[in-house]
N, C-alpha and C positions, 0 to 999 in steps of 0.2 A: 730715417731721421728721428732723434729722440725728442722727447717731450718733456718741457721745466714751465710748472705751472710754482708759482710764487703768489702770496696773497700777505698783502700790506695793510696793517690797521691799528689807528691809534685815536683810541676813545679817548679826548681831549676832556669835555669835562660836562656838564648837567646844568638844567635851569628848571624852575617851578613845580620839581618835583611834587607832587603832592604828600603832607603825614599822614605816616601811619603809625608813629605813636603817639601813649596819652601826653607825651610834652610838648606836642605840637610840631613835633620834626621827624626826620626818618635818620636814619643808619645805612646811609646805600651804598652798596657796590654793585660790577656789573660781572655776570658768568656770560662768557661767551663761548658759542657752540658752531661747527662746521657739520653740519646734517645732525645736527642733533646728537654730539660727540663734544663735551666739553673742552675745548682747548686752553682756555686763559682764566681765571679770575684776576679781576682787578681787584686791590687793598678796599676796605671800609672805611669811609672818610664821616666819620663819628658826628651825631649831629648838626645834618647839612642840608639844605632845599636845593643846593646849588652847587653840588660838589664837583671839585677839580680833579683828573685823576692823570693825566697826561702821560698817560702807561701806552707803549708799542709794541707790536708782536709783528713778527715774520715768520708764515707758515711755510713751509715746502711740502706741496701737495700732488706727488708724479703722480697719480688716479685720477684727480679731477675732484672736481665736489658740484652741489647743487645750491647749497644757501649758504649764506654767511648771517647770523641770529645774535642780538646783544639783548636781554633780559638784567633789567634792572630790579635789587632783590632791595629789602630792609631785614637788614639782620639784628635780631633778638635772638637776645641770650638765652633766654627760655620758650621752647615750642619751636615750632617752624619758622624759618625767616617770611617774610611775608613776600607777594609780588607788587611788583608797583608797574610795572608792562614791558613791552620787550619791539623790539624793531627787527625785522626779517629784512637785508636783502639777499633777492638770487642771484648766481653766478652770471648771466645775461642782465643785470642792469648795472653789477659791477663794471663790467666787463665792455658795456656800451659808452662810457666814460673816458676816453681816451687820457686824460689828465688824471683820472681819479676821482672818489668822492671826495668833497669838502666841505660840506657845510650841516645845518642844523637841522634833523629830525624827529618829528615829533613821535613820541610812545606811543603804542596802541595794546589794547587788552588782551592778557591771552585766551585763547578760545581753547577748550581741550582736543576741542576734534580738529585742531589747525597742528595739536601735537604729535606730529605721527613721524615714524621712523622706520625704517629696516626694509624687509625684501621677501618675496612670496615666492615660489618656484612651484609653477604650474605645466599644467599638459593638456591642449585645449586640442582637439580634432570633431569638425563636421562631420557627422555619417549620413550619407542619401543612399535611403532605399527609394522604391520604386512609387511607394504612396508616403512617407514620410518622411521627416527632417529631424535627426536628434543632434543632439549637442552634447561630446565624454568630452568633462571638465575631471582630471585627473589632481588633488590637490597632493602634492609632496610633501611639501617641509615651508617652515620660513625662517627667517632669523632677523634677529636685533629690534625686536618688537617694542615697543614703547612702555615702561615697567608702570600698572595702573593700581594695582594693589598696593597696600601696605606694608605687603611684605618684598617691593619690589620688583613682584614678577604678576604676569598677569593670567587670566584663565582664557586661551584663545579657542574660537573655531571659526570655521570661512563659512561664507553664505554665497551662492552663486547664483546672478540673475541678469534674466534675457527677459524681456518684456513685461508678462505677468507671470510666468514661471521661475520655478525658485528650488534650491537644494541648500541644505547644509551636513556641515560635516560633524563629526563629535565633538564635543569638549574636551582638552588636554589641559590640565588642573596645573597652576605653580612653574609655569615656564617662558619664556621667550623667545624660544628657541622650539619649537614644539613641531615634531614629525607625525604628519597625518596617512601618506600614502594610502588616501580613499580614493577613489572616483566617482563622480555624481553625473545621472547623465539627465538632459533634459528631452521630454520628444517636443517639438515645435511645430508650427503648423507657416508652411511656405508660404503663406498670404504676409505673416507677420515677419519677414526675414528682405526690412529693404537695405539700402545703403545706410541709411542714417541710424541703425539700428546697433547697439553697443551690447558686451556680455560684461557684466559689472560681478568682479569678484570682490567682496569683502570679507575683511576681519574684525573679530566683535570680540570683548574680553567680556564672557559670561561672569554677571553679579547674581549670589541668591537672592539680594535685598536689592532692588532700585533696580534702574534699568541696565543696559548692558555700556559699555564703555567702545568707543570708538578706537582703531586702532590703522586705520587704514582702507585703501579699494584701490583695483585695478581696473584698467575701462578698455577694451579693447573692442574697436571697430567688426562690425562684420564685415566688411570690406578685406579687409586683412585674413581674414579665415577664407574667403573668397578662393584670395590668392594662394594663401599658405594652405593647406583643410589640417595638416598637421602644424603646431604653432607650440615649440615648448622654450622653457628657459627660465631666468630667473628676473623679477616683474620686481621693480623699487615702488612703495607703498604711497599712496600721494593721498592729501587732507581732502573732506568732504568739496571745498574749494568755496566756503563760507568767506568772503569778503570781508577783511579788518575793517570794523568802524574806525572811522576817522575821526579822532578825540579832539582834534581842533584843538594840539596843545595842552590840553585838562590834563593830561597825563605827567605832564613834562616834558621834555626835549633831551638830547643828547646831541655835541658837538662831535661828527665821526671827521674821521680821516679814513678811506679805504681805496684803495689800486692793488687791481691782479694782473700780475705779469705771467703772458703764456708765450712759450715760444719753442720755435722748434729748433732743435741744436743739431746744427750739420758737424760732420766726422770733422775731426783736427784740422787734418792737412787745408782745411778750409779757408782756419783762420790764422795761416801761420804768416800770409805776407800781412796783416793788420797787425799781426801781433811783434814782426821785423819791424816793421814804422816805429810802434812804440818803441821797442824797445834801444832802434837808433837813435828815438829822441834823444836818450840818457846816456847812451852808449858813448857816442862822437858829436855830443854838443858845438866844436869850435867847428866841426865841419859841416853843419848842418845849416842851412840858410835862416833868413830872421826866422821864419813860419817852419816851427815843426809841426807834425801829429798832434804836439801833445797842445800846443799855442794853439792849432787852428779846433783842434775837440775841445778845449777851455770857450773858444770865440761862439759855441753853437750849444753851450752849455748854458740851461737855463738856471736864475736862480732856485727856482723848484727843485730840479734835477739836481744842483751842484752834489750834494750831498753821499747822493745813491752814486755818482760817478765819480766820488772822489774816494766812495770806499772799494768800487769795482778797482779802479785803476792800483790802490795801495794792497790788492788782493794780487791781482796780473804780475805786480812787480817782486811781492812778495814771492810767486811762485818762482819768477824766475830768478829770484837771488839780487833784483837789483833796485831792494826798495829805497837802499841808503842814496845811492844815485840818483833815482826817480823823484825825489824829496829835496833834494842837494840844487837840480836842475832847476822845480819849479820856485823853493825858496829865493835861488839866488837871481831867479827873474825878477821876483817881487822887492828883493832890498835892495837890484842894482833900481827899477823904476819908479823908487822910495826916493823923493826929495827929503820928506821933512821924517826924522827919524822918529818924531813922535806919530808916526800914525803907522808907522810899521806893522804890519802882520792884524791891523786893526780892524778890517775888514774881513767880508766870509767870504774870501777870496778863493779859488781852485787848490792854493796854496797851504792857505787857516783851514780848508776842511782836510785836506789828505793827511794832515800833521796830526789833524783831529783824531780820525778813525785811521790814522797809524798807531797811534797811542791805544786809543781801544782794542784795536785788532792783536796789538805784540804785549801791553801794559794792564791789562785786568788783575791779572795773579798777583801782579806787583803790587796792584789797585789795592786790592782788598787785603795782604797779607800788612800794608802798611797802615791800614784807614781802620780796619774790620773790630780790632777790639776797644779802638777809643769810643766810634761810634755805639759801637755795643754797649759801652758807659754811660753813652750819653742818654740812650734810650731806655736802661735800667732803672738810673737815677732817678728820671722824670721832674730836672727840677723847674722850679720858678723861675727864671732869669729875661729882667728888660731892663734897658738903660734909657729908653727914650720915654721924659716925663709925663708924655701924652696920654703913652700907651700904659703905664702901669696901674694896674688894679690892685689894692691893697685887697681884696677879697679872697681873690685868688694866692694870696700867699702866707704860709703857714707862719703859726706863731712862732717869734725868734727870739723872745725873752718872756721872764714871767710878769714883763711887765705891762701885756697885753698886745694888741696887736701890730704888726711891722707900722714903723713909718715909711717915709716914700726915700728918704735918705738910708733907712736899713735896708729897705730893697734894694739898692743902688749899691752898695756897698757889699753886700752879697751877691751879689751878678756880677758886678766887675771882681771880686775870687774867684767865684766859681769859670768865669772866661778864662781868666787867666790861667787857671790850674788846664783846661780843657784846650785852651790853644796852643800851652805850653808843650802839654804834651804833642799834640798833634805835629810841632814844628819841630819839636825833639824825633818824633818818628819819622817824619819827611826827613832831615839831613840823614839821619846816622843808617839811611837805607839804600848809598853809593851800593855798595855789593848783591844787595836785590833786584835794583831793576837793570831790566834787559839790557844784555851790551849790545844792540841793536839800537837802541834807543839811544842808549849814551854816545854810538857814534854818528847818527845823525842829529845828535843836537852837539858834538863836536863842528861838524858841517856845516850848523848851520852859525855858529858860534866865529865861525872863523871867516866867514861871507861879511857878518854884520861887520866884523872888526877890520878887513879890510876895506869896506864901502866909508864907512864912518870913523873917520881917523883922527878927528880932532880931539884937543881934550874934554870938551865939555859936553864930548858925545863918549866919553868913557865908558859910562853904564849900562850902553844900547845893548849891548854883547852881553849883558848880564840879562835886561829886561826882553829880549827877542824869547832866551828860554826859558824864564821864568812864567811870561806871560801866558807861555802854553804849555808847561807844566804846573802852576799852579793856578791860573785863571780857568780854563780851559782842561783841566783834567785832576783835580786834587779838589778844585770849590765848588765844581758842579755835583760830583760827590758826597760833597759834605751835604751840601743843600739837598737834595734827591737823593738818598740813600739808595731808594728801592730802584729808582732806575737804575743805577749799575749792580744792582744785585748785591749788595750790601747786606739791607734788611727786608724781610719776604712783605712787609707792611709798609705804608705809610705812614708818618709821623704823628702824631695826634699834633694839636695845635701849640699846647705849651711845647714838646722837643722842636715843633718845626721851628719856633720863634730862636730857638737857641741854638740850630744849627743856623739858621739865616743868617744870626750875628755870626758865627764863628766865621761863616761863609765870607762876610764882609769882611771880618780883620783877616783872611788869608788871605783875600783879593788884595789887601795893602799889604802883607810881605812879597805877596810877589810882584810889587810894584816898589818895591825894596823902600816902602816908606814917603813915596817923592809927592804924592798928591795926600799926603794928610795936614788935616785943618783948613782943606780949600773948598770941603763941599759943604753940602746944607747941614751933615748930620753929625752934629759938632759933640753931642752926648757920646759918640763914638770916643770922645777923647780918651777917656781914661785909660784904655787900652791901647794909647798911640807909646808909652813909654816901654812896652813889650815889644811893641811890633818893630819898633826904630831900633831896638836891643837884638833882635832877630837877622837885622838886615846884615852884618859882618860875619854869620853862621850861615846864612842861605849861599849868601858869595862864596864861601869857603866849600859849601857841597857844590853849587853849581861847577868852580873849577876843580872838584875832584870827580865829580859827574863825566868832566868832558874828558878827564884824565884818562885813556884806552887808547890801545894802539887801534889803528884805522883797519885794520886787518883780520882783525877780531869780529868786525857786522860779518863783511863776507864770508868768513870761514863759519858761520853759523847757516844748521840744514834748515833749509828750506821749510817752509809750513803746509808742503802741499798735503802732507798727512799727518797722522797726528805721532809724536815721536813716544816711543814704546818705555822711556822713563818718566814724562809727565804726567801727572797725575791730571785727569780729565775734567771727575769728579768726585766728591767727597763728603761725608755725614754719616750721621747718625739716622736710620731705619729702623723699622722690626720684622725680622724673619720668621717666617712661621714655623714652627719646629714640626715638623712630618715624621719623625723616630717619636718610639715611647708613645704612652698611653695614649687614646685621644680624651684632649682636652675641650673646654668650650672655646671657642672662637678668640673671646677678648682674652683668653691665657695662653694661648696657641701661638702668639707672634712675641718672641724676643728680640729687645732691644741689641744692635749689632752697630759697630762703624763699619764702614762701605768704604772701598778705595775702586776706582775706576780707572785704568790706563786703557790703551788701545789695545793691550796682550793680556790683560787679566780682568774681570772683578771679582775683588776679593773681599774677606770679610773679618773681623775678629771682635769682642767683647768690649774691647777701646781700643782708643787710637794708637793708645801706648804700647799695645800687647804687639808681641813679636810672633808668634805664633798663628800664622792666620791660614783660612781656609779661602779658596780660590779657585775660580773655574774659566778656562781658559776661552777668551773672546770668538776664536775659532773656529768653536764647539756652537756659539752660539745659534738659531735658527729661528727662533721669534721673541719679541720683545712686546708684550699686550698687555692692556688692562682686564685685568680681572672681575669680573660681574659682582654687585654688590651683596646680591645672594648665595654666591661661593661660601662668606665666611661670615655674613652679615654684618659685613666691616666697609668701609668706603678705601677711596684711594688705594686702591692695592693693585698692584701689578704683577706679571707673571713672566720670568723669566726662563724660556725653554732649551734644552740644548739637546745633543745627543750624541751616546760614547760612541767608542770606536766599533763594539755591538752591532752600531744602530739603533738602540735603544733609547726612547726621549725621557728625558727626567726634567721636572718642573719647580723652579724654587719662589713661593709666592713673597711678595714682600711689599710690606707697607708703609705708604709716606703718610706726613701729616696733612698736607692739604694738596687740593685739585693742583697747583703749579710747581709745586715739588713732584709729582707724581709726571707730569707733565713734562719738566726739567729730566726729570731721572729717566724717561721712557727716550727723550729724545734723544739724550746724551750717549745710550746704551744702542742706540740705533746704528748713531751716526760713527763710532769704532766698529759697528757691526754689518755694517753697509755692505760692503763688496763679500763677505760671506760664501759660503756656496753653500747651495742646499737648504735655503731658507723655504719656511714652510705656506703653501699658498692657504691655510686653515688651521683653528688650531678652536681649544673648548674654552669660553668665557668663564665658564664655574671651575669648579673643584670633582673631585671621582671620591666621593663620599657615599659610606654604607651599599655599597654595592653600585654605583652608578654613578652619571656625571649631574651634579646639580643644573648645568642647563640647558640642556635637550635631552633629559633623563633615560638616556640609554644606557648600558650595564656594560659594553665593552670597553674596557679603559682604553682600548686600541685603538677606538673605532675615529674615522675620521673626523675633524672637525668639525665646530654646526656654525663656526662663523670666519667671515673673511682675516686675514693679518693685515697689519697695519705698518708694518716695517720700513718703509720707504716713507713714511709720515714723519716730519722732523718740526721742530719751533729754530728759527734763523739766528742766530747771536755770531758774539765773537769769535766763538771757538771751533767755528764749521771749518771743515777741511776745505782749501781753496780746489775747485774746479774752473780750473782755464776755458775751457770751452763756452760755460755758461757766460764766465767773468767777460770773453770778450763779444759775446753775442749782445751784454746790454752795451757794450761801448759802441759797436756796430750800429745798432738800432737809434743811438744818438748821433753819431754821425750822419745817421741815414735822414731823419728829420732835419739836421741843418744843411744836409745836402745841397740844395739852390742857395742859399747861402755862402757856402765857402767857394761854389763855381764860379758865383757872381764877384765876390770881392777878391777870389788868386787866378784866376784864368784870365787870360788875354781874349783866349777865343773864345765866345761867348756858344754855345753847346748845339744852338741849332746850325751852325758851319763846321762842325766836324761832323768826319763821318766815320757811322760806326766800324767802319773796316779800317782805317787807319788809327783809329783809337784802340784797336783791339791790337793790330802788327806792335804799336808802338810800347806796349806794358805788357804784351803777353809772356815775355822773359823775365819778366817782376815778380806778374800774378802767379806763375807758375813754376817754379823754381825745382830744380832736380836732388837728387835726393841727396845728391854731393856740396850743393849750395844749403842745405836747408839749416847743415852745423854751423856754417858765417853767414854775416852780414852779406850781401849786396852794398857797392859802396853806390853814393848817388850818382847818374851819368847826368845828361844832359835834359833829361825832363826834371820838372821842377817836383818837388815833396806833392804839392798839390794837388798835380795832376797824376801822381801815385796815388794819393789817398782815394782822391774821387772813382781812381781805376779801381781800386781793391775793394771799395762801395757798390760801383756799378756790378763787379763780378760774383759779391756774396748776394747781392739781389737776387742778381740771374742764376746763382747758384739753388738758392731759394726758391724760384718760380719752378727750377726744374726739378725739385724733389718731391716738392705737392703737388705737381703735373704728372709724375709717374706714380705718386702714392694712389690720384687718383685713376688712372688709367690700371693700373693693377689691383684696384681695389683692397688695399691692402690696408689692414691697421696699423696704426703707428706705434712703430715701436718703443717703448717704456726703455729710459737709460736706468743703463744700471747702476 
């Protein structure tokens, strides 16, 4: 049975930060790390005690982790960013949460010696002779050590201690990675060797100056050597276990969101009569009773949850080819149980979310190929722009004549240009971009286009058919956008305060085209005006795209392949890099990486001098065998990553390559992962540094051959839109939501109430459902004479108990569980 560990976290936003600059404020953002491995940077939110960053990350971690660590920094421009404190939690208190974390936690100080990282590989064997007791502590190697010098790397040796006796090993100078294979043995005396008695291995980064630096210990019982007298392996490095002061707030606070989802995923054939339900929902709607699947998992769907299960469900159908269907079914539930046509789709109904993250899931490319260069302008220009009296600052805006400083009417009169130049565009690029977005899209908003129009037939419900897809392609998927750049990936930053204020407006007058004009001059913010003679001018050109939008034959969604992998003409990912040139002289480090465009599909990454060049070099996905970050003492360069492959030979060749910051590096490692996935032959180690001047910079061995000194990280991915759909996992969260509304659905669709049936006639009676032969499994089953219901409930009852019996034999066979691939 495989293992899918998911870790959910969204750093909402900050209070009472404390300054740390001389203006009285700070510059914060926050770096967050998974064992002490950088995963996310959040944006810099520029002079703030209270900053909002409402950035989310989903990690896919098959290995497991131990902490999850958010470190709030102040960034200056000059010197080191400063600390301002950091929050740890471990995997077990995430984890003890069944809903997740949600609320507000206070900072607390970093301690150095709580900073510790990486892994020891030791060899510890009791020896009894006949009058004494010695102890061979064998020290091997360690790796991923905590970087405590300035140049990154630190100076380790171990200390090993059992009561009042003690050994250490040598010092190995400039590594992290540092191979000792000594042995130290202690003699002990059998008076001092009770139960309670521990062998404490430590590591210390030797200073000429000041005392020595903390880097970790290991603590292992005598009890254990007891048992074992031979005890080898490899030991993770754990803090002095120095208790966080409790700042009481003085620090600041951070608003988290965090849930880790673990689960264990049984073979296919598991989930294939859950996955028939669904997919009869869509399949034979008029034959399917009021209560389908998809009615009664909507009925046990919390508002929390709606979200995550409206993007699992838009994933299931996606793979199976029937998301136009799956969208068509739940929409036209919602506009046939629409009285009043104004509140249509108005609600974050099961319906308004899947519509949501349909759009995201098939519409990104589209996203940004149509949003990417106006935004780009807008963030360029950095101009002044408010129309609301209140708010306007004559300070803040530059001189507009020589006849000294703006008035509040000059302000006013140059913002409402500058919108208009800015929305013009923006509405000019939304219409005239019919042939770019997805014809998947365009046939499910034909669908749903043609539901609203036959429910609401009158004339003075004309424009419902217009505002149904407007509503959520521009409310919901075009203004969110505007407004949030960075969340869709737009811009790798957040807005400083003046572009926020200017996309917020743009934001507002799109919400009124896509409301084709009908609610202006009804609300409070009537300075809005000047831009209502644009937006009313708008509304004959959106109509005109929308019915060229729906203009596609219906045949056209379906005949489109499926997304269950990623298809080998899309381009994945894409940018500007620097490759480090390995031919010709060696150079210094900062001259050594030339700027290249990158093109990423599933079957190549390739590279060439621009984007425009035709000419390009390329190395085929295939080949691939690890995809790592590179140690910052490699080239003395940050962000840099190491992509490995190897010919037909056998032989591994390494192309290092540099991003600009920690989530580009982060983006790029996952993205090259996730094409790289199913691979064969990936490597279970590989070198963090570079094989410089006769050796490797970090475990300073000299054979370029020689095995790796640290683990690979390849199966480590960040969660976005672009992940290749997997069924199994997809229906394993649906599963587990049913399984929680379980008494639930028994109680409000069963007649029989569950303590009168017995489990042997419950089992005769769906056993030809639950189990279906290998000639049934290409069709449907049509429904007999049990109700949807008490199918669902069956196919609930039988993944549980399918589930008791895999971790009942995992345990009985002692076995570890196996890692999907």
């Amino acid at each position: 049975m495989a293992k899918n560990t998911s870790l959910y976290f969204r750093i909402v936003e900050g209070r009472n930060l404390p300054a740390k600059d001389v203006t009285g404020t700070s510059d914060p953002y926050c770096m967050v790390k998974v064992d002490n491995e950088v995963v996310a940077r959040t944006a810099t939110v520029w002079k703030n005690l209270n900053p909002f960053w409402g950035e989310e990350y989903t990690l896919h971690l098959p290995m497991g982790f131990h902490s999850l660590s958010f470190h709030v920094m102040d960034e200056d421009t000059i010197g080191h960013d400063d600390v301002i404190g950091k929050i740890t939690l471990s995997k077990d208190a995430i984890g003890s949460q069944a809903k997740g974390l949600d609320s507000w936690v206070n900072l607390s100080r970093v301690d150095p010696d709580e900073e510790v990282q990486g892994e020891i590989h030791l060899s510890l064997e009791l020896l009894r002779d006949s009058d004494k007791i010695s102890l061979r502590c064998q020290i091997i190697e360690a790796r991923d050590l905590a970087p405590r010098d300035i140049s990154g790397t630190s100076d380790p040796f171990t200390r090993v201690i059992c009561k009042n006796h003690s050994a250490e090993t040598s010092i190995i100078k400039k590594t992290r990675f540092p191979h000792w294979g000594e042995t130290l043995q202690l003699e002990l005396d059998s008076e001092e060797l009770t139960e309670e008695v521990a062998v404490t291995v430590e590591v210390w980064d030797w200073d000429m100056v000041g005392k020595n630096d903390f880097l970790g210990k290991v603590e292992i019982p005598f009890a254990c050597l007891h048992k074992t007298p031979l005890l080898e392996g490899w030991f993770r490095l754990l803090p002095l276990g120095n208790h966080e002061v409790d700042t009481s707030g003085k620090l600041g606070a951070l608003r988290l969101k965090v849930r880790l989802v673990e689960d264990r995923i049984l073979p296919s054939v598991y989930y294939q009569p859950l996955i028939h339900l669904l997919v009869e929902s869509v399949i034979s709607p008029a034959e399917m009773e009021d209560s389908s699947a998809l009615t009664m998992l909507e009925e046990v769907t919390t508002v929390e949850s709606r979200q995550d299960v409206a993007m699992t469900l838009v994933k299931i159908y996606l793979g199976q080819g029937l998301v136009v269907p799956f969208l068509d079914y739940l929409n036209t539930r919602e506009v046939n149980q629409t009285t009043d046509p104004n509140t249509l789709f108005r609600s974050n109904s099961l319906s308004s979310k899947a519509m949501e993250q349909f759009m995201k899931a098939v519409g990104m490319l589209y996203l940004h190929e149509v949003l990417k260069p106006i935004i780009n302008r807008i963030f360029d220009e950095r101009k002044y722009i408010e129309l609301d009296p209140c708010k306007i600052n004559l300070n803040r805006t530059r001189r507009i004549s020589f006849k000294g400083a703006a008035s509040e009417e000059e302000v006013r009169d140059s913002s409402v240009e500058m919108l208009q130049v800015y929305l013009t565009s923006i509405i000019e690029s939304i219409v005239g971009s019919v042939d770019q977005c997805p014809p998947v899209m365009r046939v499910a908003f034909k669908q749903l286009h043609k539901r609203v129009e036959e429910q609401f037939t009158e004339p003075e419900n004309e424009d419902i058919k217009y505002l149904a897809i407007s509503g959520f392609f521009f409310l919901r998927f075009f203004a969110p956008a505007i407004l949030t750049p960075k969340l869709f990936q737009l811009r790798d930053q957040h807005a400083d305060t003046r572009t926020s204020r200017t996309l917020l407006l743009l934001a507002k007058a799109l919400q009124s085209v896509g409301n084709l004009g009908l609610q202006l001059g009804h609300g409070k913010e009537q300075w809005m005006a000047p831009l209502h003679p644009i937006i009313l001018r708008s509304v004959s050109s959106v109509k005109d795209f929308l019915d060229k939008l729906i203009d596609i034959d219906h045949d056209t969604g379906s005949e489109l392949p499926h997304r269950a992998v990623f298809l080998p003409s899309v381009t994945v990912k894409e940018g500007y890099l620097h490759k480090y040139k390995a031919e010709g002289p060696q150079l210094l480090s900062r001259f050594a990486f030339k700027k290249r465009y990158f093109w990423l599909t599933s079957e190549t990454l390739s590279y060439a001098k621009g984007p425009d060049w035709q000419v390009r070099s390329s190395i085929p996905i295939q080949c691939v065998c690890a995809v790592e970050r590179a140690d910052e003492n490699a080239f003395q360069q940050q962000n840099v990553m190491q992509v490995i492959t190897q010919d037909n030979d056998g032989q591994l060749h390494t192309m290092y390559i540099q991003c600009k910051n920690v989530n580009e590096l982060n983006q790029w490692l996952s993205a090259i992962r996730k094409v790289s996935i199913y691979n064969e032959g990936m490597l279970p180690s590989f070198h963090p540094g570079a094989h410089r001047s006769g050796k490797w910079t970090c475990c300073l061995q000299g054979d370029r051959a020689v095995t790796g000194c640290s683990r690979t990280h390849s199966a480590v991915t960040l969660g976005d839109w672009s992940d290749p759909l997997d069924p199994d996992v997809e229906t394993q969260t649906i599963y587990k939501q049913l399984l929680q509304g379980r008494d639930k659905l028994r109680k409000n669709h069963l007649d029989v109430p569950e303590a009168e049936q017995t489990s042997d006639s419950k089992q005769q009676k769906i056993s030809s459902d639950l189990h279906p032969g290998p000639e049934t499994n290409a069709q449907l089953t049509k429904p007999g004479h049990q109700s949807v219901a008490a199918r669902l409930l069956a196919v609930i009852d039988d993944l549980e108990k399918a589930h008791a019996t895999f971790q009942s034999k995992e345990k009985d066979e002692g076995a570890s569980v196996i890692l999907k691939p």
